[in-house]
PQR file of N, CA, C, O and H, with PARSE charges and radii, in Angstrom:
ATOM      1  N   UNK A   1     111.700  76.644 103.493 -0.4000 1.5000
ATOM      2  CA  UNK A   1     111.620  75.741 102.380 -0.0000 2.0000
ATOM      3  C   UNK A   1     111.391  74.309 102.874  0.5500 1.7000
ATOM      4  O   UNK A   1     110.667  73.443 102.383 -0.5500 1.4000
ATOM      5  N   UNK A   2     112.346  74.250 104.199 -0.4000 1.5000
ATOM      6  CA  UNK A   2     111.760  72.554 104.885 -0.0000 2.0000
ATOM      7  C   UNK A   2     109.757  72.318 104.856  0.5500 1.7000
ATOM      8  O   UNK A   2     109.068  71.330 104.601 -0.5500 1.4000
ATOM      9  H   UNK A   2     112.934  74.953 104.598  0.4000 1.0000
ATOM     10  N   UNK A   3     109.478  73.432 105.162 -0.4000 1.5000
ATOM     11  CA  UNK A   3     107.655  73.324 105.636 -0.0000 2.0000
ATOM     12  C   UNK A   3     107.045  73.221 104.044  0.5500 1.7000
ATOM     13  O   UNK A   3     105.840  72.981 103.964 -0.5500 1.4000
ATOM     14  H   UNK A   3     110.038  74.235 105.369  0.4000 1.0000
ATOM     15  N   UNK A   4     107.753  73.376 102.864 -0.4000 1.5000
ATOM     16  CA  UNK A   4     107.195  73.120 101.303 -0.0000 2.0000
ATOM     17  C   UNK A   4     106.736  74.627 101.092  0.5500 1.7000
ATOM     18  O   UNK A   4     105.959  74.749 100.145 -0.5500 1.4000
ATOM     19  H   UNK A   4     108.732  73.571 102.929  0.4000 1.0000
ATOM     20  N   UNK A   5     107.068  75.887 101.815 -0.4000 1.5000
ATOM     21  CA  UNK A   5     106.671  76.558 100.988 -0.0000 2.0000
ATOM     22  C   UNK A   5     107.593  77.525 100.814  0.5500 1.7000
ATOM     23  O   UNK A   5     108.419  77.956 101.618 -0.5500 1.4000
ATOM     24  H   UNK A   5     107.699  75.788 102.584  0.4000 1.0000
ATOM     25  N   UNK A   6     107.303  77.943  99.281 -0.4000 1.5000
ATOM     26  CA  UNK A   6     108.038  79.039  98.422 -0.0000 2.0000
ATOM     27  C   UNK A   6     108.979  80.013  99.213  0.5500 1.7000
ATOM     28  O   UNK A   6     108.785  79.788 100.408 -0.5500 1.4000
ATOM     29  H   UNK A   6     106.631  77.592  98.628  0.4000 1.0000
ATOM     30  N   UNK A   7     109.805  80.884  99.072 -0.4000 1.5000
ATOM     31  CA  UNK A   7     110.113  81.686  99.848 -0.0000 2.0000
ATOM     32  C   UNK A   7     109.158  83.275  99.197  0.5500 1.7000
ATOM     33  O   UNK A   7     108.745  84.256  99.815 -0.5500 1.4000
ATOM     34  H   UNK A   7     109.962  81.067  98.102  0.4000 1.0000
ATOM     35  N   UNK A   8     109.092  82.899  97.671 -0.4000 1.5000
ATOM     36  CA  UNK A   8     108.248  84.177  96.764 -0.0000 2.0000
ATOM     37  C   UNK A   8     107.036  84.275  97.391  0.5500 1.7000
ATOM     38  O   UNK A   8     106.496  85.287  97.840 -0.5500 1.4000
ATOM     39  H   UNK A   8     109.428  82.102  97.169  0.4000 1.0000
ATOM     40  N   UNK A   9     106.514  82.738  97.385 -0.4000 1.5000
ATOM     41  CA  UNK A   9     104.886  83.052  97.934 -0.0000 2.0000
ATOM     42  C   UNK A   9     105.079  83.885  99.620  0.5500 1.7000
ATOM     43  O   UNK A   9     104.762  85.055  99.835 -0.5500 1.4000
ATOM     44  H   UNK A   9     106.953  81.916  97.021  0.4000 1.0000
ATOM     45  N   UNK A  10     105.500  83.203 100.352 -0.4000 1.5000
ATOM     46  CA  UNK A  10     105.984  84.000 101.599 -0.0000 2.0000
ATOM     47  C   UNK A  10     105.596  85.423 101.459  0.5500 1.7000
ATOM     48  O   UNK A  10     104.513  85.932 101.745 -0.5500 1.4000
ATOM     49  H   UNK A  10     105.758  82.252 100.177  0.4000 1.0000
ATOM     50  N   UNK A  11     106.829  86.070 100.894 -0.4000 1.5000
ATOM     51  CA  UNK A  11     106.848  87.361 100.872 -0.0000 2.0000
ATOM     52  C   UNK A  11     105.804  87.978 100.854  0.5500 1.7000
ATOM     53  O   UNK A  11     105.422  88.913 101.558 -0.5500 1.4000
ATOM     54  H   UNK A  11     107.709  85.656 100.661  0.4000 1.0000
ATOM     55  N   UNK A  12     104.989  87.068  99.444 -0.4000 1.5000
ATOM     56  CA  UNK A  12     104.285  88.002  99.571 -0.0000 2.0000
ATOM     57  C   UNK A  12     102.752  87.855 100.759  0.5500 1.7000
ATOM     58  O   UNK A  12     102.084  88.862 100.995 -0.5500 1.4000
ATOM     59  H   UNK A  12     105.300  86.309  98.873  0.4000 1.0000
ATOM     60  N   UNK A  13     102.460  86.742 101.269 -0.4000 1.5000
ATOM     61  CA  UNK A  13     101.966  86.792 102.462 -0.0000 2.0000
ATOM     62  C   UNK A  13     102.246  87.226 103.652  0.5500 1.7000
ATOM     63  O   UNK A  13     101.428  87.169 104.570 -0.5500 1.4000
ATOM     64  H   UNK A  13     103.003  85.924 101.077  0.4000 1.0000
ATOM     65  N   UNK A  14     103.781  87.853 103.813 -0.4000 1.5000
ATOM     66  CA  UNK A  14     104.132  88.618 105.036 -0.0000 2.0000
ATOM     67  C   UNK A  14     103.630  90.438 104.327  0.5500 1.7000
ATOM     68  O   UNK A  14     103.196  91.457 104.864 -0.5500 1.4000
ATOM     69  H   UNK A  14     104.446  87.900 103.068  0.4000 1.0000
ATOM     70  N   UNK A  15     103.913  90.145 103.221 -0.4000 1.5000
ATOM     71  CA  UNK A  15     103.588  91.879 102.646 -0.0000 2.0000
ATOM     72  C   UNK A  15     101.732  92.134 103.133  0.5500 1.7000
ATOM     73  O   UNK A  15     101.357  93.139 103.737 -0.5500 1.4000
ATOM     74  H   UNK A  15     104.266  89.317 102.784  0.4000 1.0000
ATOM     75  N   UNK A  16     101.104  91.369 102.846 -0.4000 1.5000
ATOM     76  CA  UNK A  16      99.849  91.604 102.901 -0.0000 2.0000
ATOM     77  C   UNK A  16      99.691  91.708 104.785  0.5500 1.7000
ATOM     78  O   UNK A  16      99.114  92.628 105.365 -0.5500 1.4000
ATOM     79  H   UNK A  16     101.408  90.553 102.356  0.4000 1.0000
ATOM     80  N   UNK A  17     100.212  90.786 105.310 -0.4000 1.5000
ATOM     81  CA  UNK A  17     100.233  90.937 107.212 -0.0000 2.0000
ATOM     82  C   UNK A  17     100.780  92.545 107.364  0.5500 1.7000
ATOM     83  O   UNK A  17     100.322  93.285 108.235 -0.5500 1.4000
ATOM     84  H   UNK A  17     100.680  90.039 104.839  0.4000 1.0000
ATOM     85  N   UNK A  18     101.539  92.862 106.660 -0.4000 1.5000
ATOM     86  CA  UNK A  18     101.922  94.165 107.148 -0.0000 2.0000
ATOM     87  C   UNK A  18     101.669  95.438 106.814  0.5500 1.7000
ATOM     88  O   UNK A  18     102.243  96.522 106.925 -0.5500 1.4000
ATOM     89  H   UNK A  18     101.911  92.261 105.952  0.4000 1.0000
ATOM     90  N   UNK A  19     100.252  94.861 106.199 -0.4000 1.5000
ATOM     91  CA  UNK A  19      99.895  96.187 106.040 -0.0000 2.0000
ATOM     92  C   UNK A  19      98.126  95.955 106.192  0.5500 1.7000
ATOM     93  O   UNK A  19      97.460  96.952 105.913 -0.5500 1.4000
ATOM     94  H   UNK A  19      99.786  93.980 106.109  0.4000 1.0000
ATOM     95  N   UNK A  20      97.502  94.929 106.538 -0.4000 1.5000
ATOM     96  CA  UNK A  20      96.346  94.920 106.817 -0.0000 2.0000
ATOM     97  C   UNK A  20      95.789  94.875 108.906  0.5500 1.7000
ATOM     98  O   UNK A  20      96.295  94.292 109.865 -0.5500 1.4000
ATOM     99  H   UNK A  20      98.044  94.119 106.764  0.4000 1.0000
ATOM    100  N   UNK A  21      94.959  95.507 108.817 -0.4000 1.5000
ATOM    101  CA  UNK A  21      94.567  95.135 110.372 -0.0000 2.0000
ATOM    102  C   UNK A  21      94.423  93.819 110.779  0.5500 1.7000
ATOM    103  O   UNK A  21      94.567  92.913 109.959 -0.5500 1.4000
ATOM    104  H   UNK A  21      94.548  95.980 108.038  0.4000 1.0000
ATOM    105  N   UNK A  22      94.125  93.570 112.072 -0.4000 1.5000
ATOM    106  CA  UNK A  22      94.390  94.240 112.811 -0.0000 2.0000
ATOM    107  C   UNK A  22      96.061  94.532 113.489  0.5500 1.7000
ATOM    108  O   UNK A  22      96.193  95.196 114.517 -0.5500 1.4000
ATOM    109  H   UNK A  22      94.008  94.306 112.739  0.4000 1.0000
ATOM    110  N   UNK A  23      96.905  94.111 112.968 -0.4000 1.5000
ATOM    111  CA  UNK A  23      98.198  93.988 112.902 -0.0000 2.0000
ATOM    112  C   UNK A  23      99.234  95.495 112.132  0.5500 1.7000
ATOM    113  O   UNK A  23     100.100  96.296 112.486 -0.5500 1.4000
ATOM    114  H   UNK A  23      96.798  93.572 112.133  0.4000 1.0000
ATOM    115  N   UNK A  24      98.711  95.272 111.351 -0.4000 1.5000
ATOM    116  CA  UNK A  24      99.429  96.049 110.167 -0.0000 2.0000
ATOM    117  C   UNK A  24     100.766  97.164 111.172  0.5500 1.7000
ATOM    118  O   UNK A  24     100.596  98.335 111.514 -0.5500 1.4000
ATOM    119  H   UNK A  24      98.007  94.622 111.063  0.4000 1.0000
ATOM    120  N   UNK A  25     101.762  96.469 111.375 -0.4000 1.5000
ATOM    121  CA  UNK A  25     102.767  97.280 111.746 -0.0000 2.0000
ATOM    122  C   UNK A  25     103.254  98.088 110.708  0.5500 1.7000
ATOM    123  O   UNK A  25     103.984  98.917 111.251 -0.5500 1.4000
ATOM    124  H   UNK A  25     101.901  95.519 111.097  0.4000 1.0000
ATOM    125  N   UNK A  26     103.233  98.269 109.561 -0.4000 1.5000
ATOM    126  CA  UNK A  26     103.607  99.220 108.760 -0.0000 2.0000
ATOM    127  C   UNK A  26     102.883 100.146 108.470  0.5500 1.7000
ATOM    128  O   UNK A  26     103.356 101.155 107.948 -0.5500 1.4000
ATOM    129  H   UNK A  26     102.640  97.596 109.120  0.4000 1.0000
ATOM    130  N   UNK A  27     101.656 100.030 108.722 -0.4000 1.5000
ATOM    131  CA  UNK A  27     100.733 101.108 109.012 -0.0000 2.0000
ATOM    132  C   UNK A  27     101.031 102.037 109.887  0.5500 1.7000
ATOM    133  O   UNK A  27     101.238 103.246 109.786 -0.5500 1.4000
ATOM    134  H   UNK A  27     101.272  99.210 109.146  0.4000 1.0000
ATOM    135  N   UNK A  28     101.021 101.173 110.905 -0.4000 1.5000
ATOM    136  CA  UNK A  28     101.798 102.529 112.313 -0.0000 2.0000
ATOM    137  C   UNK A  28     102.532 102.765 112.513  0.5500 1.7000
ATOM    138  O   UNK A  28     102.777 103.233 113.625 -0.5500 1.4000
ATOM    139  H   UNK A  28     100.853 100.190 110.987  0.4000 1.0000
ATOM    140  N   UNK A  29     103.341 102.627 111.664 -0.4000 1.5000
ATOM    141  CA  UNK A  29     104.709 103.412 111.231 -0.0000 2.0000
ATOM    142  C   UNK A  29     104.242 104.749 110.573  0.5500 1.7000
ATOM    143  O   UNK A  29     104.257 105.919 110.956 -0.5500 1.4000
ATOM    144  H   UNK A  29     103.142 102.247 110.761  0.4000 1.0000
ATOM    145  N   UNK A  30     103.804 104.099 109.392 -0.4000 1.5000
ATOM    146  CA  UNK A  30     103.519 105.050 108.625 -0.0000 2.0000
ATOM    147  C   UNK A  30     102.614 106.159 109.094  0.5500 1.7000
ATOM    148  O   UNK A  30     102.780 107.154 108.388 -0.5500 1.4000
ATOM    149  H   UNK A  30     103.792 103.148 109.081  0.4000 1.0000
ATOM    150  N   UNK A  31     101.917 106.296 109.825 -0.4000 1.5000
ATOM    151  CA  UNK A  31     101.075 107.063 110.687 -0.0000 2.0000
ATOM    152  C   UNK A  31     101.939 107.721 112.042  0.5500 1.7000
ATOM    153  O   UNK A  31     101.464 108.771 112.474 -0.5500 1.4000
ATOM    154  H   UNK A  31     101.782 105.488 110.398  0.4000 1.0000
ATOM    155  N   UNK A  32     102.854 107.323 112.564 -0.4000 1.5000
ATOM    156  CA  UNK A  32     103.658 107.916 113.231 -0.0000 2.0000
ATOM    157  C   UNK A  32     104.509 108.864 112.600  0.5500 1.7000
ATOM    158  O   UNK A  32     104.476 110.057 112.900 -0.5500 1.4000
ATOM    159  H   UNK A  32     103.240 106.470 112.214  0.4000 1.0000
ATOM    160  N   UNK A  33     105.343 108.344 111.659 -0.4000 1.5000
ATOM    161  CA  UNK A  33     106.026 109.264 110.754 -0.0000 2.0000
ATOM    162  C   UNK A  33     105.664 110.603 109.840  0.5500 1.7000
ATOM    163  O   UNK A  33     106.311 111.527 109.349 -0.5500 1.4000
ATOM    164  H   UNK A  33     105.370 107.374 111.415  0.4000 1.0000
ATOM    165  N   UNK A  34     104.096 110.143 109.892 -0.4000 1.5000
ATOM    166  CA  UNK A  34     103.007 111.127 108.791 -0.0000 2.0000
ATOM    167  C   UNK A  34     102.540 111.793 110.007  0.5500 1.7000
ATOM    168  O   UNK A  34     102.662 112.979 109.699 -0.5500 1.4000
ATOM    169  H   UNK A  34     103.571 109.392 110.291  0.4000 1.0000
ATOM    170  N   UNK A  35     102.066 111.758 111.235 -0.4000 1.5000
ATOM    171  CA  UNK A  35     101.354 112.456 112.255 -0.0000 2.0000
ATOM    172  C   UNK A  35     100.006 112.169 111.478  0.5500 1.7000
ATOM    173  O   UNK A  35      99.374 113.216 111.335 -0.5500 1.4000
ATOM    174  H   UNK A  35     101.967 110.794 111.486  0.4000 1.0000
ATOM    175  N   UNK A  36      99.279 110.900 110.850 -0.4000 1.5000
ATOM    176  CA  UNK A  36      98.050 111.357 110.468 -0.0000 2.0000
ATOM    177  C   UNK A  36      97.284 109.980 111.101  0.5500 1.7000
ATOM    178  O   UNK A  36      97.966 108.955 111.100 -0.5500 1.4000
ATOM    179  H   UNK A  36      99.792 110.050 110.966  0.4000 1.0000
ATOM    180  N   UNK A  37      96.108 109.910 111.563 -0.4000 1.5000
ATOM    181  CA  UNK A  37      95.081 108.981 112.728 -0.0000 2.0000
ATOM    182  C   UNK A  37      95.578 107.544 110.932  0.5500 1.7000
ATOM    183  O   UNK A  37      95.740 107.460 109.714 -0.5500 1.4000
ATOM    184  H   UNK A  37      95.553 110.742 111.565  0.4000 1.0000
ATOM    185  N   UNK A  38      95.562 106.716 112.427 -0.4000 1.5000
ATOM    186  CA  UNK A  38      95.566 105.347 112.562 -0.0000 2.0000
ATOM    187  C   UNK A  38      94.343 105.101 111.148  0.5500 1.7000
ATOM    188  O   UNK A  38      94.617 104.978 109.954 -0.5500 1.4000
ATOM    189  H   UNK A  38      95.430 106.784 113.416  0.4000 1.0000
ATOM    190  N   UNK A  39      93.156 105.092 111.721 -0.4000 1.5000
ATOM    191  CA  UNK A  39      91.852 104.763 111.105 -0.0000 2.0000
ATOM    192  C   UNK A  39      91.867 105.129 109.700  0.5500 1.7000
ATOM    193  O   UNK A  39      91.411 104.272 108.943 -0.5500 1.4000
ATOM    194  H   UNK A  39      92.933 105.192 112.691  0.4000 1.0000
ATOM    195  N   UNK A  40      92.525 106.815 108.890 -0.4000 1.5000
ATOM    196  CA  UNK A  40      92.288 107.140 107.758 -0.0000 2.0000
ATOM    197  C   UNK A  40      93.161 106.406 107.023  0.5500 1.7000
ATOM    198  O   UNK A  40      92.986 106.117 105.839 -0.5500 1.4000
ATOM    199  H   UNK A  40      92.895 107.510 109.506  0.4000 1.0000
ATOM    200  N   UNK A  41      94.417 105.986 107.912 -0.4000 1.5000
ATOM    201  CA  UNK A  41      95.648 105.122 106.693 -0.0000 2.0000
ATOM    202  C   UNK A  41      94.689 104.342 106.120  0.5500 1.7000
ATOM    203  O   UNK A  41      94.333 104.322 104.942 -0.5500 1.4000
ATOM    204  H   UNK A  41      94.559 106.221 108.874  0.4000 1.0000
ATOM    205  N   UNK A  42      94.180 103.509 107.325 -0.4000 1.5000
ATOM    206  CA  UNK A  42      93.637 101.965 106.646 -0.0000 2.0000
ATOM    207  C   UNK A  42      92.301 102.077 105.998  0.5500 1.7000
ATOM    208  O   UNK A  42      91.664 101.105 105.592 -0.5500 1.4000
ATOM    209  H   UNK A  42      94.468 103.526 108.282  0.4000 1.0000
ATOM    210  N   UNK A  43      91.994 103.050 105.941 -0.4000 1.5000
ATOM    211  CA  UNK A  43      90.524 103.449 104.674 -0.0000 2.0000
ATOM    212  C   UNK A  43      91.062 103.727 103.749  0.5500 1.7000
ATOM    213  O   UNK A  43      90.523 103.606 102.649 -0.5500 1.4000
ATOM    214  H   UNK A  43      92.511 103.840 106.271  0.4000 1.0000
ATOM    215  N   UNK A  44      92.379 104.220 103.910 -0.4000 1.5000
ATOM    216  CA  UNK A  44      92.929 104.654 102.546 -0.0000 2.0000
ATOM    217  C   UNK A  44      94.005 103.296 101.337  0.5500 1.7000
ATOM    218  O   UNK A  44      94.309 103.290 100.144 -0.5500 1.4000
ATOM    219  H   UNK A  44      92.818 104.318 104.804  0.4000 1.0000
ATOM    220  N   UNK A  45      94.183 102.596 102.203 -0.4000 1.5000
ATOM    221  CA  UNK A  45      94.658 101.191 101.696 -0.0000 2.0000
ATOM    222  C   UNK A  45      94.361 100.418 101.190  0.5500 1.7000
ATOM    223  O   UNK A  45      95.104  99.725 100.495 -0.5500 1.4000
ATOM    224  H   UNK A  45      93.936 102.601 103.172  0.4000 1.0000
ATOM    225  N   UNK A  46      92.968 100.220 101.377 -0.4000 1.5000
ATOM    226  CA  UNK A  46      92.103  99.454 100.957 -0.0000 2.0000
ATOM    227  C   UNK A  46      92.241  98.959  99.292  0.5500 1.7000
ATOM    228  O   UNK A  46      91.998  97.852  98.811 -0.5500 1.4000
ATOM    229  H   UNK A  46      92.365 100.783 101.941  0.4000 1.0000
ATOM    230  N   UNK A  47      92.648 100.019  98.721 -0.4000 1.5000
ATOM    231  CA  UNK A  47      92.743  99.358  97.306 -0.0000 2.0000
ATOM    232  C   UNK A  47      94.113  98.515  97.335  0.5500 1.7000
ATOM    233  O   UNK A  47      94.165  97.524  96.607 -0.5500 1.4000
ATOM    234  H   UNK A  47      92.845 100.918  99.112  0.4000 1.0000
ATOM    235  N   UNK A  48      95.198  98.837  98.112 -0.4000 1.5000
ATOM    236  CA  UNK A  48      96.361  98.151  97.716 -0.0000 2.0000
ATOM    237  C   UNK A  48      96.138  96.735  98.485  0.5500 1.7000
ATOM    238  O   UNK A  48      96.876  95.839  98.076 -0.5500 1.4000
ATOM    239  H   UNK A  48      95.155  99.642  98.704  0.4000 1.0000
ATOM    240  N   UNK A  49      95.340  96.424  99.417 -0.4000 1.5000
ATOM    241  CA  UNK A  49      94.979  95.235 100.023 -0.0000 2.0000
ATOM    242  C   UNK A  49      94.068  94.224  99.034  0.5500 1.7000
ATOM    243  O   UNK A  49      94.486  93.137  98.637 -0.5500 1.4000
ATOM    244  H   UNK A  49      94.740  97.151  99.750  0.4000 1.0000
ATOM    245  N   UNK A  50      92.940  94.698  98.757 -0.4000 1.5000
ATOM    246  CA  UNK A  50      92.779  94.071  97.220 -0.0000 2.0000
ATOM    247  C   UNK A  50      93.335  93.668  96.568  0.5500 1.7000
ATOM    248  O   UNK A  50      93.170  92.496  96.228 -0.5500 1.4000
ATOM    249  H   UNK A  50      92.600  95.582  99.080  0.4000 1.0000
ATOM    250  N   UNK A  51      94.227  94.404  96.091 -0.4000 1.5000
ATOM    251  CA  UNK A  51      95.310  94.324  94.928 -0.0000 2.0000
ATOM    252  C   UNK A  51      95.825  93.024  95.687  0.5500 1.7000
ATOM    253  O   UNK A  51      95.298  91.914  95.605 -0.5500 1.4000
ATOM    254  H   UNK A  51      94.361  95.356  96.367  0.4000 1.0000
ATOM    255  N   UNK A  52      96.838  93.321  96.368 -0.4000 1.5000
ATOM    256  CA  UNK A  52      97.754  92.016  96.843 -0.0000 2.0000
ATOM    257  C   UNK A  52      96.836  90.510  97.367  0.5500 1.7000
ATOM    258  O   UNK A  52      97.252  89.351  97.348 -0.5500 1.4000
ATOM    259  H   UNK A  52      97.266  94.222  96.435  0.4000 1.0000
ATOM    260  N   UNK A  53      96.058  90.803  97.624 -0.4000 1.5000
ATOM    261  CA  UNK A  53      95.111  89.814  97.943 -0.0000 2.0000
ATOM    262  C   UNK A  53      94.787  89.037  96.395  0.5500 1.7000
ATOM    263  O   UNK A  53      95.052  87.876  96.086 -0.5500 1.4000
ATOM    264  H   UNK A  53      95.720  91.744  97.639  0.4000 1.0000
ATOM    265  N   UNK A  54      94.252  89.899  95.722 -0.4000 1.5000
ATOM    266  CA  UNK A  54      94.135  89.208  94.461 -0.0000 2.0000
ATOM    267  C   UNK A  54      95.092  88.699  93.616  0.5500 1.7000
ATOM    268  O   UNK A  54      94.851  87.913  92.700 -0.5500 1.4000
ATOM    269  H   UNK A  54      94.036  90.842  95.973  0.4000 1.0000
ATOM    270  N   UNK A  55      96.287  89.179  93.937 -0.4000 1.5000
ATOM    271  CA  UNK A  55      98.087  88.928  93.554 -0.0000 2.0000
ATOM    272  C   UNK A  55      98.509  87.345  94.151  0.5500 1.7000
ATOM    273  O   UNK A  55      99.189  86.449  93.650 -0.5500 1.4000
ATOM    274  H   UNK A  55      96.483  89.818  94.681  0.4000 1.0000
ATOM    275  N   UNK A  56      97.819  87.445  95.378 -0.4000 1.5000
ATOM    276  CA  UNK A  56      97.947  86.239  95.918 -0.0000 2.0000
ATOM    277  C   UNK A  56      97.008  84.901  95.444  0.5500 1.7000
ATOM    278  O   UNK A  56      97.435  83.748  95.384 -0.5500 1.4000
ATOM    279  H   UNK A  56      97.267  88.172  95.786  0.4000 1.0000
ATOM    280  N   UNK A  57      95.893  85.254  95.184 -0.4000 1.5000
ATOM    281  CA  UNK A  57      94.995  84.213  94.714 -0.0000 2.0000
ATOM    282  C   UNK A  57      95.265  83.710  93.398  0.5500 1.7000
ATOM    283  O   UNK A  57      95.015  82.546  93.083 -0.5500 1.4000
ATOM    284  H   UNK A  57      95.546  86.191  95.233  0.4000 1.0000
ATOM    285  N   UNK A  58      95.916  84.802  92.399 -0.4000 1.5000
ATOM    286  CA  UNK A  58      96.474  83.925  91.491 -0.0000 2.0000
ATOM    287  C   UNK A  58      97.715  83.770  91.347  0.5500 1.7000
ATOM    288  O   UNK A  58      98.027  83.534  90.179 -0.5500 1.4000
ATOM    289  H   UNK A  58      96.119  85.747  92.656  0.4000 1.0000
ATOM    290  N   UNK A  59      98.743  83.816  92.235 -0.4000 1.5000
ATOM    291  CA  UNK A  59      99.324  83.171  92.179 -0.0000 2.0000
ATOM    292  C   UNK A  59      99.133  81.709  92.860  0.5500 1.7000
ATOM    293  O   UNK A  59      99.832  80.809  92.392 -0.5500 1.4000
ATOM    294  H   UNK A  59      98.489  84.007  93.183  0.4000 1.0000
ATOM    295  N   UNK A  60      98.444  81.462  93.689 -0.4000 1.5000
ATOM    296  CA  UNK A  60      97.867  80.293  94.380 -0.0000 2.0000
ATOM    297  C   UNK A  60      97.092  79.314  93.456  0.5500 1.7000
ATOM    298  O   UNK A  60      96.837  78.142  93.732 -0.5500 1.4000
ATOM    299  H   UNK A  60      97.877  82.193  94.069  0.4000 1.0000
ATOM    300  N   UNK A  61      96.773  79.941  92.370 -0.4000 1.5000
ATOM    301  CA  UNK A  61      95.878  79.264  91.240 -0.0000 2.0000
ATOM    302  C   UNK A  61      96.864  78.825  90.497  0.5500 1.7000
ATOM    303  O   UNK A  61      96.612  77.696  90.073 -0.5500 1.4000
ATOM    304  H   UNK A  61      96.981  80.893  92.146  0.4000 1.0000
ATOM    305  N   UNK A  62      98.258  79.384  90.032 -0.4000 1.5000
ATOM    306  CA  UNK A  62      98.913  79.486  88.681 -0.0000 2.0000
ATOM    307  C   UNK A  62      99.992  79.797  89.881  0.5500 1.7000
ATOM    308  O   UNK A  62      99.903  80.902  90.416 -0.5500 1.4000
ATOM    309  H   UNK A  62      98.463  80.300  90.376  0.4000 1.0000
ATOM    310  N   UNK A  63     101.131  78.774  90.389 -0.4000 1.5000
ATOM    311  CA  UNK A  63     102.620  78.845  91.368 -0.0000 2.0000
ATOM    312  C   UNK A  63     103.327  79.414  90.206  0.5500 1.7000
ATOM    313  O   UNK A  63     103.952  80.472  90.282 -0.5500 1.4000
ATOM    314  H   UNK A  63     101.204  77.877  89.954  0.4000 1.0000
ATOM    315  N   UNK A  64     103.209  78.563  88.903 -0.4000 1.5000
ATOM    316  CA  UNK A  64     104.212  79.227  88.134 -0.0000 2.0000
ATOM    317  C   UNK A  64     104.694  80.323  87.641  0.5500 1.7000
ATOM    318  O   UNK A  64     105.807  80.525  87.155 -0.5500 1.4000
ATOM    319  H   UNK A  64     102.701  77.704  88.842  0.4000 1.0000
ATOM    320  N   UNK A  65     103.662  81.144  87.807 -0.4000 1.5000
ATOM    321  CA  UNK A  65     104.157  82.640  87.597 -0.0000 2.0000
ATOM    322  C   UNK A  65     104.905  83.180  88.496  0.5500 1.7000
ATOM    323  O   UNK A  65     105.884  83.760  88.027 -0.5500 1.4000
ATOM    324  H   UNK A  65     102.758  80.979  88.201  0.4000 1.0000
ATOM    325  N   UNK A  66     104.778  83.205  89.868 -0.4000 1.5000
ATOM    326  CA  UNK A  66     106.098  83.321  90.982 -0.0000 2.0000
ATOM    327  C   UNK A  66     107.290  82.769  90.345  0.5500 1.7000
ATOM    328  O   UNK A  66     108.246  83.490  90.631 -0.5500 1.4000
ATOM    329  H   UNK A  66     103.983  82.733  90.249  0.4000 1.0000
ATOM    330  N   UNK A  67     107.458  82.289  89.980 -0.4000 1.5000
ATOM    331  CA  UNK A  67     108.973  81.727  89.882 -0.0000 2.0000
ATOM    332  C   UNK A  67     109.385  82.015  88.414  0.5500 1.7000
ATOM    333  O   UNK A  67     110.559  82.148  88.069 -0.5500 1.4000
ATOM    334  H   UNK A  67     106.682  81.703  89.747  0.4000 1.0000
ATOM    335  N   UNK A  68     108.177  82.111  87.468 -0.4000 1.5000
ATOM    336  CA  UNK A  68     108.735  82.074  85.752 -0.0000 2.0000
ATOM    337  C   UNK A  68     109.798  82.844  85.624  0.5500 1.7000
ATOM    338  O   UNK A  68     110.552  82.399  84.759 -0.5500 1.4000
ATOM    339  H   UNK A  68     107.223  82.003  87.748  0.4000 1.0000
ATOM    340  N   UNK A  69     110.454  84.531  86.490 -0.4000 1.5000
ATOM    341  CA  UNK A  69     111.025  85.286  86.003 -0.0000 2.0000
ATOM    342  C   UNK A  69     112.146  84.821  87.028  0.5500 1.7000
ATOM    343  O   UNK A  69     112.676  85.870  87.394 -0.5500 1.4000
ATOM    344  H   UNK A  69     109.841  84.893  87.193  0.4000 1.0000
ATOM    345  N   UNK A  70     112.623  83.995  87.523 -0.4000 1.5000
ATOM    346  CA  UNK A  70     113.741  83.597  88.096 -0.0000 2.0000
ATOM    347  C   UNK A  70     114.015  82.286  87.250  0.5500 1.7000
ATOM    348  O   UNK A  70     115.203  82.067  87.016 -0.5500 1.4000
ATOM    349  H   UNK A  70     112.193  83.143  87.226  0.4000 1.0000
ATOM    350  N   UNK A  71     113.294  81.583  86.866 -0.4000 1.5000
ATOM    351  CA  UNK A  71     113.975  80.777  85.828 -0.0000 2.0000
ATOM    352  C   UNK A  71     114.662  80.958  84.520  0.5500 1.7000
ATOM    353  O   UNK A  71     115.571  80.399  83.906 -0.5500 1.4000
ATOM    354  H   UNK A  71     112.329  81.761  87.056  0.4000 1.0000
ATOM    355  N   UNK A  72     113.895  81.918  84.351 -0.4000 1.5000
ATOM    356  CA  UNK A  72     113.961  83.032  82.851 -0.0000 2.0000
ATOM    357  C   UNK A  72     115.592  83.445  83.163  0.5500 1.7000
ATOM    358  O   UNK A  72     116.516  82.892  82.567 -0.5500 1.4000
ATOM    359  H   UNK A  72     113.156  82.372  84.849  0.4000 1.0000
ATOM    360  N   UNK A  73     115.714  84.091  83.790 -0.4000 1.5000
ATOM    361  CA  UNK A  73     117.251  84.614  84.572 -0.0000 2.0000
ATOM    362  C   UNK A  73     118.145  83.770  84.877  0.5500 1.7000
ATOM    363  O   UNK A  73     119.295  84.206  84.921 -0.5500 1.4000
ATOM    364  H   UNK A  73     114.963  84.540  84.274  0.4000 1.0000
ATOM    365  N   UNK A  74     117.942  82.456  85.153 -0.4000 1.5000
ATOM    366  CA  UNK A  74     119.094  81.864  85.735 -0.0000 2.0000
ATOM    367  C   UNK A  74     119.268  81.901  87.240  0.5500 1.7000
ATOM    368  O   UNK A  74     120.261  81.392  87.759 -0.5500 1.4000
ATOM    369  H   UNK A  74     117.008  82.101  85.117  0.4000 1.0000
TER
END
């Protein structure tokens, strides 16, 4: 929070590191645990990387929606 940013936005920029190449440690997890090749996880992800990618751009457009449902709450 000292560096100005969100801890919500964070998250969700560590979520997207961990699951896209060339990094994606949760991938090779998940491929260790499944016994299934490296290469088909991440062809197969592809839509949820989109997704969060585009999750991210608007929230980057519009901050306030990150936070609306924690204000809402208290």
């Amino acid at each position: 929070m000292m560096a100005g940013i969100d801890p919500v936005h964070l998250g969700v920029n560590i979520t997207i590191a961990l699951i896209t190449p060339p990094m994606g440690a949760s991938v090779y997890d998940a491929a260790a645990v499944s016994r299934l090749e490296i290469v088909s996880l991440f062809r197969t992800i592809w839509p949820f990387v989109l997704t969060a990618i585009a999750v991210l751009l608007l929230l980057i457009v519009f901050p306030s929606l990150t936070l609306w449902l924690p204000m809402v709450l208290g």
